[in-house]
Each structure stands twice: as C-alpha cells, then as structure tokens.
MIDOSE-1310 file (N, C-alpha, C; in nm, 2 decimals, decimal comma, always signed):
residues 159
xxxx	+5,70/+12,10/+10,15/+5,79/+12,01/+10,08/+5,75/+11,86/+10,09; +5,80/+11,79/+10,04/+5,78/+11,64/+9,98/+5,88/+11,58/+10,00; +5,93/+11,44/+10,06/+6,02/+11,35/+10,03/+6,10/+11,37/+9,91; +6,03/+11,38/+9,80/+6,05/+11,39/+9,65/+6,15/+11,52/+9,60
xxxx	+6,04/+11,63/+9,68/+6,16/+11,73/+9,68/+6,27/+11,77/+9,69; +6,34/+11,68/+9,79/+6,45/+11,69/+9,89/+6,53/+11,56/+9,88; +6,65/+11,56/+9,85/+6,73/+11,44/+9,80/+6,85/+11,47/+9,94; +6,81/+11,41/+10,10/+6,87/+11,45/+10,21/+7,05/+11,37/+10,17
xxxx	+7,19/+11,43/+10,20/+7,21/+11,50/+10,27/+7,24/+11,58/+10,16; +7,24/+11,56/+9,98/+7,26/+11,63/+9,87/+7,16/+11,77/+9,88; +7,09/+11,77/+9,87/+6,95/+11,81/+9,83/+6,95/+11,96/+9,95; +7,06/+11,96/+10,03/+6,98/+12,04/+10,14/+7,12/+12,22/+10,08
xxxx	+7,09/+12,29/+10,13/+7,18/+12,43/+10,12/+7,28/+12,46/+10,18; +7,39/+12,51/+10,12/+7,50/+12,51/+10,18/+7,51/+12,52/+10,37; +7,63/+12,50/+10,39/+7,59/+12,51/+10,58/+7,56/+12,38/+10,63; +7,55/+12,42/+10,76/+7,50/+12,30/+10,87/+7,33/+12,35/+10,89
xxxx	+7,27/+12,19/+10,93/+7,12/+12,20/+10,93/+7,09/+12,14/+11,02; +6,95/+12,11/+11,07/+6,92/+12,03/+11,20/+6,79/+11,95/+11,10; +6,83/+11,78/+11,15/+6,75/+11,70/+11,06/+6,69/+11,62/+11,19; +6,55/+11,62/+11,16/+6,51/+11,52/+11,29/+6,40/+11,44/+11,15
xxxx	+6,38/+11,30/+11,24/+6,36/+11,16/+11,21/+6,22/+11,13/+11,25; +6,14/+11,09/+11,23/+5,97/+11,09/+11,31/+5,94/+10,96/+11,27; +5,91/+10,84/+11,32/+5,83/+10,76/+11,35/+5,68/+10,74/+11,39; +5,66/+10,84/+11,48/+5,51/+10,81/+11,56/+5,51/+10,99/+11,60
xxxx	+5,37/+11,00/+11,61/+5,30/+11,16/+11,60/+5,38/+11,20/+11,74; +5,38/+11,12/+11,85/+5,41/+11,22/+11,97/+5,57/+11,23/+11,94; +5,63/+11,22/+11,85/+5,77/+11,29/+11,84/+5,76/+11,45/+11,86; +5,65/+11,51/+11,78/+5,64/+11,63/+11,74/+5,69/+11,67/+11,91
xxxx	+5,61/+11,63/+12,01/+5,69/+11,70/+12,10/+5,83/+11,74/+12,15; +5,92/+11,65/+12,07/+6,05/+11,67/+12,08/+6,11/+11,84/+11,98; +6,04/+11,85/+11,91/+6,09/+11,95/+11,80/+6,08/+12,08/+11,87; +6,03/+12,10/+11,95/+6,03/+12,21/+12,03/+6,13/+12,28/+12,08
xxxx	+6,20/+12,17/+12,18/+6,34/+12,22/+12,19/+6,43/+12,20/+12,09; +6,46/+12,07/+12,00/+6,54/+12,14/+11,90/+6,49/+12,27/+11,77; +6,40/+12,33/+11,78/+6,40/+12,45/+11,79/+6,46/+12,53/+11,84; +6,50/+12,53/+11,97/+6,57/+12,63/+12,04/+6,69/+12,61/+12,07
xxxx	+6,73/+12,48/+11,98/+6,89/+12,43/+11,95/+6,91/+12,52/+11,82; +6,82/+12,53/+11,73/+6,87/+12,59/+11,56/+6,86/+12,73/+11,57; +6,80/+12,76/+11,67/+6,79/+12,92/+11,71/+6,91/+12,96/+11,75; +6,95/+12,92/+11,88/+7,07/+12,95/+11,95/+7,18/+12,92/+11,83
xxxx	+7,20/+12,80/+11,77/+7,32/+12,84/+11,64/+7,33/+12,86/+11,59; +7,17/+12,96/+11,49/+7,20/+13,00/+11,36/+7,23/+13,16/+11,48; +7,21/+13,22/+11,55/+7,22/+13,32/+11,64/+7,40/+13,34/+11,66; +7,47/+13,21/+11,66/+7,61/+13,18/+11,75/+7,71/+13,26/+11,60
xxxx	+7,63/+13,15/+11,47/+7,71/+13,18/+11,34/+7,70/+13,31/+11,33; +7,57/+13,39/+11,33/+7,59/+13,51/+11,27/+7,63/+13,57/+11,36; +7,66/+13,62/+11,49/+7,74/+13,68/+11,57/+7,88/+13,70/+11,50; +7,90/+13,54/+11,50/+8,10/+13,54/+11,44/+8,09/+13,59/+11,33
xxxx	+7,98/+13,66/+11,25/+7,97/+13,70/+11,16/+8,03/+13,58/+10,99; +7,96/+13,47/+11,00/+8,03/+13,34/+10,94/+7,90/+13,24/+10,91; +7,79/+13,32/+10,92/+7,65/+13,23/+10,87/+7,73/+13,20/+10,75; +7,60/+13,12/+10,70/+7,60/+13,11/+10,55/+7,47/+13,11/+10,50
xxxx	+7,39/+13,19/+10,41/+7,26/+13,21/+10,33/+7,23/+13,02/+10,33; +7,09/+13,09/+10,40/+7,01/+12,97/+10,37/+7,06/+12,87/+10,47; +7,14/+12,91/+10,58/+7,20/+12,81/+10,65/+7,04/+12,76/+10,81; +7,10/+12,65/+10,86/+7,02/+12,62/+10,95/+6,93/+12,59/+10,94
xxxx	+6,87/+12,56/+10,84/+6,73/+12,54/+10,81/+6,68/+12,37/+10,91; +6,61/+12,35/+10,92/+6,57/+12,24/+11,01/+6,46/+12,17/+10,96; +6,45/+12,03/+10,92/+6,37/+11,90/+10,83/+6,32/+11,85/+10,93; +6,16/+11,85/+10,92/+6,13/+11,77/+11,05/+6,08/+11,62/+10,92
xxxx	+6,15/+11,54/+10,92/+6,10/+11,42/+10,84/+6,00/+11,33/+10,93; +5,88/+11,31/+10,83/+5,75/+11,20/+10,90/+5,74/+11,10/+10,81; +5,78/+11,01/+10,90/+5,77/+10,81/+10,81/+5,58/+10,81/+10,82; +5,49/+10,84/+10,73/+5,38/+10,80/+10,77/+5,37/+10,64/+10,78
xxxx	+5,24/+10,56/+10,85/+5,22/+10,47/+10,86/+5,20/+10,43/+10,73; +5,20/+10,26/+10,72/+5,09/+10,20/+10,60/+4,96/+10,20/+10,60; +4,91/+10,20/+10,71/+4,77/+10,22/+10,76/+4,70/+10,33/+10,75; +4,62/+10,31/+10,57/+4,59/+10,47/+10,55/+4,50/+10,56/+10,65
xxxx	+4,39/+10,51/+10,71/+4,34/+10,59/+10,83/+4,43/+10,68/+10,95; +4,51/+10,56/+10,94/+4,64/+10,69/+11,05/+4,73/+10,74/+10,98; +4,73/+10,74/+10,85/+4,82/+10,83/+10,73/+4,74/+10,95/+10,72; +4,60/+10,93/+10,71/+4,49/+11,07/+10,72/+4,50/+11,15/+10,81
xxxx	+4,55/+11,12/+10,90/+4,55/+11,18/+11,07/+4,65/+11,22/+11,06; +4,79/+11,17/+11,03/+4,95/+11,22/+11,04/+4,93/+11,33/+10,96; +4,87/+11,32/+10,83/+4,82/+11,48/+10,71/+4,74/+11,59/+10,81; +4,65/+11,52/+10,86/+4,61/+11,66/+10,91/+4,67/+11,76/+11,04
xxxx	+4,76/+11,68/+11,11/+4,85/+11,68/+11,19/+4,96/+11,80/+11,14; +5,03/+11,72/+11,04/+5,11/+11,75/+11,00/+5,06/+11,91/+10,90; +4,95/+11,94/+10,89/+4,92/+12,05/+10,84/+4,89/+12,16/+10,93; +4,82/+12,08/+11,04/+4,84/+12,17/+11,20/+4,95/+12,24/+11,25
xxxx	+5,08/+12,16/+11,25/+5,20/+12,20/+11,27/+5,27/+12,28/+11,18; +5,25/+12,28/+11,07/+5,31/+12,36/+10,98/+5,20/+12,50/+11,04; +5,13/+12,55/+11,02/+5,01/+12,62/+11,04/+5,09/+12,72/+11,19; +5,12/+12,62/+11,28/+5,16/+12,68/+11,40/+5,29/+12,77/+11,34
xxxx	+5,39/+12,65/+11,33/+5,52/+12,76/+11,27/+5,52/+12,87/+11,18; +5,41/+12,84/+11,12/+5,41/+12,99/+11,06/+5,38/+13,08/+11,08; +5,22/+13,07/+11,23/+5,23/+13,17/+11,30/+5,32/+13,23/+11,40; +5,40/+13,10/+11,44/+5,54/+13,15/+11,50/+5,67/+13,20/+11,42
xxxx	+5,69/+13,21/+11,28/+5,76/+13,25/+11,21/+5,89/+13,19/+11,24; +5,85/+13,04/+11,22/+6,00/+12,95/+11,20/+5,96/+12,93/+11,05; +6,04/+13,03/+10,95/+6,02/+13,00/+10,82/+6,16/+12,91/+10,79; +6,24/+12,87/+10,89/+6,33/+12,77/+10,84/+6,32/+12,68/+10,90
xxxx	+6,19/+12,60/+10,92/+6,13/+12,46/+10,94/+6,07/+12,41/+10,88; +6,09/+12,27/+10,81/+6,00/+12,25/+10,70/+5,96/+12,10/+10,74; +5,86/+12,06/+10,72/+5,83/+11,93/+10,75/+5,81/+11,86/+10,62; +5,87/+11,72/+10,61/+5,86/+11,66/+10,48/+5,80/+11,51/+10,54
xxxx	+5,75/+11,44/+10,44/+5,67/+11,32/+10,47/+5,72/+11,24/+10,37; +5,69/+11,14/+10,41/+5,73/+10,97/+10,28/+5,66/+10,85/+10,38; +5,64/+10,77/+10,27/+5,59/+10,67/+10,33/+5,65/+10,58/+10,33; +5,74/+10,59/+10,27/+5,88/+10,43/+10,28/+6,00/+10,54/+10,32
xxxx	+6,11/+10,51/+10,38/+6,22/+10,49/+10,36/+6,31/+10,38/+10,31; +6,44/+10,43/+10,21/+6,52/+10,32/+10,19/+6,56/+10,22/+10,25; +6,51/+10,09/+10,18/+6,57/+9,95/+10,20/+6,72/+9,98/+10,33; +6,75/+9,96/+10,42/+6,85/+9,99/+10,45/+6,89/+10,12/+10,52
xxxx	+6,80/+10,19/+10,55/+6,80/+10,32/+10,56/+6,87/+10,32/+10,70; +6,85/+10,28/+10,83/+6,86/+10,28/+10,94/+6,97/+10,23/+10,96; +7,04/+10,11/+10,86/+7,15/+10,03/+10,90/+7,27/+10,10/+10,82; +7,19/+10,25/+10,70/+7,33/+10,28/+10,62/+7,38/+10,46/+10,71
xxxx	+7,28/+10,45/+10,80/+7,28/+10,54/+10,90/+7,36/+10,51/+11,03; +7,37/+10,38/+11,04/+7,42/+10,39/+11,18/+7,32/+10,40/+11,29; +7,20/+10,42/+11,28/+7,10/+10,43/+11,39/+6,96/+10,34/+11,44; +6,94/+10,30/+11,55/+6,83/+10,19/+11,53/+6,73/+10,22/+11,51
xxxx	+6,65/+10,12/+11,44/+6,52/+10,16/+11,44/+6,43/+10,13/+11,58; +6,42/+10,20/+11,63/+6,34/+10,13/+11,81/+6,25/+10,22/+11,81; +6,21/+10,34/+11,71/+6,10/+10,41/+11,75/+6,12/+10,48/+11,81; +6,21/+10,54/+11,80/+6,27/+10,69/+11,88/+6,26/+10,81/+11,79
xxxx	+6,29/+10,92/+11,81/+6,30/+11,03/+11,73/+6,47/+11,04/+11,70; +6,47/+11,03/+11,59/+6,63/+11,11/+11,59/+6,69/+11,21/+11,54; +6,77/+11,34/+11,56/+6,78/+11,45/+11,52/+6,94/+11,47/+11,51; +6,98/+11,51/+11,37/+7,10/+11,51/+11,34/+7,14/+11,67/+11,32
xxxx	+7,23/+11,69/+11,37/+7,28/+11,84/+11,29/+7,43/+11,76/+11,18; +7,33/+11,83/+11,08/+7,45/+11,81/+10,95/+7,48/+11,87/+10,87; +7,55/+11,89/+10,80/+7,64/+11,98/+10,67/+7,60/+11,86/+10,56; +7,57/+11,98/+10,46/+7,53/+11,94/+10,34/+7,59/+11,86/+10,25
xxxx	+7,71/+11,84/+10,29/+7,81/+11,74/+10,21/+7,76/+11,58/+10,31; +7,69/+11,58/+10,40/+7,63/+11,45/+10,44/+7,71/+11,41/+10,58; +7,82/+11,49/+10,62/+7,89/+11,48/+10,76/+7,78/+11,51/+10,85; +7,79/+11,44/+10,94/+7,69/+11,44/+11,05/+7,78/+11,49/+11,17
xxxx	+7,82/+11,61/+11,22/+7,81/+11,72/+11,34/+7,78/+11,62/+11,51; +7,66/+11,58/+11,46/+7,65/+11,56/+11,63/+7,47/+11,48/+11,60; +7,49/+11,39/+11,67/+7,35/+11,30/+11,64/+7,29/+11,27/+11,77; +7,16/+11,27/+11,81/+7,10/+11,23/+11,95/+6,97/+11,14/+11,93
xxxx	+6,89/+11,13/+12,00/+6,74/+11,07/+12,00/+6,62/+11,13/+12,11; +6,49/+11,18/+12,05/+6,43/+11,21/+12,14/+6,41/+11,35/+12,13; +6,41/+11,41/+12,27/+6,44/+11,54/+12,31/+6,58/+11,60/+12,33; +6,58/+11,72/+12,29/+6,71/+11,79/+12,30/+6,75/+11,81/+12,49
xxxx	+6,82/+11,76/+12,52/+6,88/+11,74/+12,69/+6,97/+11,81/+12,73; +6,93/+11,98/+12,76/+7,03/+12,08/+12,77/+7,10/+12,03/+12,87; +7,09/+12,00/+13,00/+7,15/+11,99/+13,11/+7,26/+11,87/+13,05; +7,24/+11,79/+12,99/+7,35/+11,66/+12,92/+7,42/+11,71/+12,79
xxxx	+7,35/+11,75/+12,74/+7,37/+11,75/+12,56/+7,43/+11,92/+12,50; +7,41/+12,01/+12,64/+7,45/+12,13/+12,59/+7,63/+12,18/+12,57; +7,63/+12,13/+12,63/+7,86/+12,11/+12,62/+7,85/+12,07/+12,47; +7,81/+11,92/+12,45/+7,85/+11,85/+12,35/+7,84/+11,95/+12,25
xxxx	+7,70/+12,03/+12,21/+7,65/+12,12/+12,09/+7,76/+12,22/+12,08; +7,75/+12,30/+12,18/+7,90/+12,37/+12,22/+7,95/+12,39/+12,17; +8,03/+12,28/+12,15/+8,17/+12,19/+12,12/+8,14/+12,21/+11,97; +8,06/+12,14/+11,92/+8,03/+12,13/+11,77/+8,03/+12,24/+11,67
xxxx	+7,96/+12,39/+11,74/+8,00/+12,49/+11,68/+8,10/+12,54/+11,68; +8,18/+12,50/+11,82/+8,33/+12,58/+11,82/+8,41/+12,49/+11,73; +8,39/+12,42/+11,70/+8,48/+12,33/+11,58/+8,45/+12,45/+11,44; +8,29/+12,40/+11,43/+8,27/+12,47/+11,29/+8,30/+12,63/+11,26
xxxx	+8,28/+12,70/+11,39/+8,33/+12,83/+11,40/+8,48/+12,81/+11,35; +8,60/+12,72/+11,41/+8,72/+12,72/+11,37/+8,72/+12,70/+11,27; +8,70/+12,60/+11,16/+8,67/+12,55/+11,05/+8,65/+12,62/+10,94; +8,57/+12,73/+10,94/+8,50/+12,85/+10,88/+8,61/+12,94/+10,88
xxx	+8,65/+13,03/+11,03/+8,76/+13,08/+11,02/+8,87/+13,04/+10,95; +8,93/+12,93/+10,97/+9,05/+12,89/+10,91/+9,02/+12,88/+10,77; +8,95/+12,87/+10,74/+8,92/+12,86/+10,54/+8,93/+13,01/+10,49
C-alpha cells in the first residue's frame, strides 16, 4: 500500500486498528512487540465472539527522508520487512510510506514531533483508544490496553 491509498482514520475497515508512526529506520524495532499487542486483541475480540471482518489490521506508516539516497535505503528496507511478515504470515500488517506529512500533522494530532515512534490503537471513525511512543511496555502499558478492550468489549455488547 501507498500513502495515496489509505486516507487514515477514514480510509481504514470497520473496528479498532493498531497505527504506528515511523520517523527513522530503527523504529522498525519497536513493531515487534506491537505485534504481539494486535495479536493478543484481535485473539481477546474473537474469543467474546465480537471481532469484526477485517478488524485489527495494523499500519506501520514510514515518513521517508528528503534525502533521496536515504529514501533508497528506507525502500529497500521497507521491502525487507514486508518480505519477513510474510514469511511470518502477519497478513494484517501493512506498511505504507509518504514523504510529506500534512502541514500540521503532529499539532492536529496532539503529539510531538521529537522523533519517537508513535503507535495508536484506533477505530475507524478516528477515536483514538489508547496512544503511546516507542516500544510497547508490557510491564507499564499492559493494565492500560486491558482496560481499553474491556471498554470496547462493553461497547460492542451493549450495542
């Protein structure tokens, strides 16, 4: 997929999703474990028997540089990693790339630009769930997640 393709938070399929944010190549190391955040909750919904098709899917977005020589590198990178997930059969990880973001992007988000990674779980109506930076921090961050699906579990039920 393409920037172009994907019109985030319209653009994405019904349900909650996991969106992470890329700045600089050694993010990729962060996606690992939220991996095994989108695992564990697309796993939690379909237990309660309350998935939704096409749910959970997970955007790994890459800001390439302006600097086309390290934009050549991010492509081949970025074709490496795709490559792996598919030998791992995360067929609901998709990496998308752009080389701009919107005027404003960071400030109509709420989040700084400091060159961190940042990874949102959100619902396709553009509600943002639960927002962090970096790596997923079970020992800190796993209550909080928790919490977020037992909302959406009630949520779902009650509808």
């Amino acid at each position: 997929l393409r920037a172009t393709d994907l019109l985030l938070p319209d653009g994405l399929p019904t349900g909650v999703h996991v969106v992470m944010l890329m700045t600089r190549r050694k993010h990729i190391e962060h996606a690992d474990s939220w991996l095994g955040v989108r695992s564990a909750c697309e796993r939690l919904l379909a237990e309660r028997g309350i998935a939704l098709k096409g749910e959970m899917q997970m955007y790994i977005c890459c800001l390439l540089p302006r600097f086309w020589p390290l934009r050549l590198i991010w492509r081949f990178r970025m074709r490496h990693w795709m490559k792996l997930l598919q030998e791992e059969e995360h067929t609901q990880v998709h990496i998308l790339s752009c080389t701009t973001w919107a005027k404003g992007f960071f400030g109509k988000m709420q989040i700084h630009n400091d060159g961190r990674a940042h990874t949102m779980v959100i619902r396709n109506d553009g509600e943002i769930l639960w927002a962090g930076h970096d790596r997923f921090q079970e020992k800190f961050q796993e209550r909080e997640m928790v919490n977020v699906f037992k909302e959406e579990s009630q949520l779902r039920e009650d509808a």
